[in-house]
N, C-alpha and C positions, 0 to 999 in steps of 0.2 A: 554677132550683133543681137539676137534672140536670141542667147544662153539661159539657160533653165535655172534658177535659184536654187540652191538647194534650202530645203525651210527645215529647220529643225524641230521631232517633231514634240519633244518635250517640251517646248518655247510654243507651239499648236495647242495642245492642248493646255496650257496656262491661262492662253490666250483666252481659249474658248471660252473655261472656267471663267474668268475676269467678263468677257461677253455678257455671259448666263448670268451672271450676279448684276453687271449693271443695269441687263435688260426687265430687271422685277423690280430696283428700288423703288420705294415709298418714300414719300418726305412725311418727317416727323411733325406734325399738328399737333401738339400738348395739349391737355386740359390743366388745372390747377391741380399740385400731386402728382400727375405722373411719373415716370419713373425710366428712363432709355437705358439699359447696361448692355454691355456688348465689349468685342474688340476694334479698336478703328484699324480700319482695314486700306482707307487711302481718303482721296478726295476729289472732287470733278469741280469744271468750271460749267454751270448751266446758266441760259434767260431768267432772271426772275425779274420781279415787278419791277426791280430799279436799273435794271441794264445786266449785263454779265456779272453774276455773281458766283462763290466759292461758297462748295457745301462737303463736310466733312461725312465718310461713311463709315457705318457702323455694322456692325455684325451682330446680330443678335445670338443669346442664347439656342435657339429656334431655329438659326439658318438664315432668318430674311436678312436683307440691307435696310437700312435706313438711312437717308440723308438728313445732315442738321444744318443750316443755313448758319456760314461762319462769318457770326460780326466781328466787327472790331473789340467789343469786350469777350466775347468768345473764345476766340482768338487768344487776342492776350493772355487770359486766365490757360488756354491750353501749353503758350509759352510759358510761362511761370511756374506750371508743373512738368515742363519737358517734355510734353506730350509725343507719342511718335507711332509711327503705324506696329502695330502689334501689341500696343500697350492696350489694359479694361480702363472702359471707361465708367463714368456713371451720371447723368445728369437727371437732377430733379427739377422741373419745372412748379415753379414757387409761386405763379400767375404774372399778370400783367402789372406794372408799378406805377408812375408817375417820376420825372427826376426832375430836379429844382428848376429845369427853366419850362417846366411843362410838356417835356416831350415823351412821349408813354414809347416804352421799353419792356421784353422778356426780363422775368427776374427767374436766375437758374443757379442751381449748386451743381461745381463740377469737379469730381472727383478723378483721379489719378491713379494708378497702382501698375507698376511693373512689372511687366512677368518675370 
């Protein structure tokens, strides 16, 4: 009845690694220009301001994570270019916009390339 698991320890230490990285992310706050490149490396479902939301992670050149809050035109644009974990990404933050019914929006360029 208490049989001992055996854990495998390759699948341990993946784990760990995946741990360690979730445990330092940062979420991306843009200024106008900036510039995010990296590999997406997966995605988490966190609390943000509007109830549970999905946030794409990045990997920087550097080593850190970075979270980017995945809207719906986000999203999309990542569908469209077949986005998928392991693919570079590159997003420039363009500043804040206006769209025709008044509601203020992230304006972003998002770049693609396939290893």
């Amino acid at each position: 009845m208490n049989d001992l698991v055996q854990i495998d320890q390759s699948a341990l230490v993946a784990l760990r690694r995946k741990a360690a990285l979730n445990a330092c992310v940062t979420v991306w706050k843009p200024e106008p220009g900036e510039i995010l490149e990296g590999v997406i490396t997966g995605s988490r479902k966190v609390q943000g301001p509007f109830g549970d939301q999905d946030q794409m992670l990045v990997q920087t050149p550097g080593g850190s994570v970075v979270a980017v809050w995945l809207t719906a035109w986000l999203l999309g644009q990542l569908r469209a270019q077949a986005a998928d974990v392991g693919d570079l990404l590159s997003l420039i933050f363009i500043g804040k916009d206006q769209g025709s019914r008044g509601q203020a929006f992230n304006r972003l360029s998002v770049t693609i390339l396939k290893p």
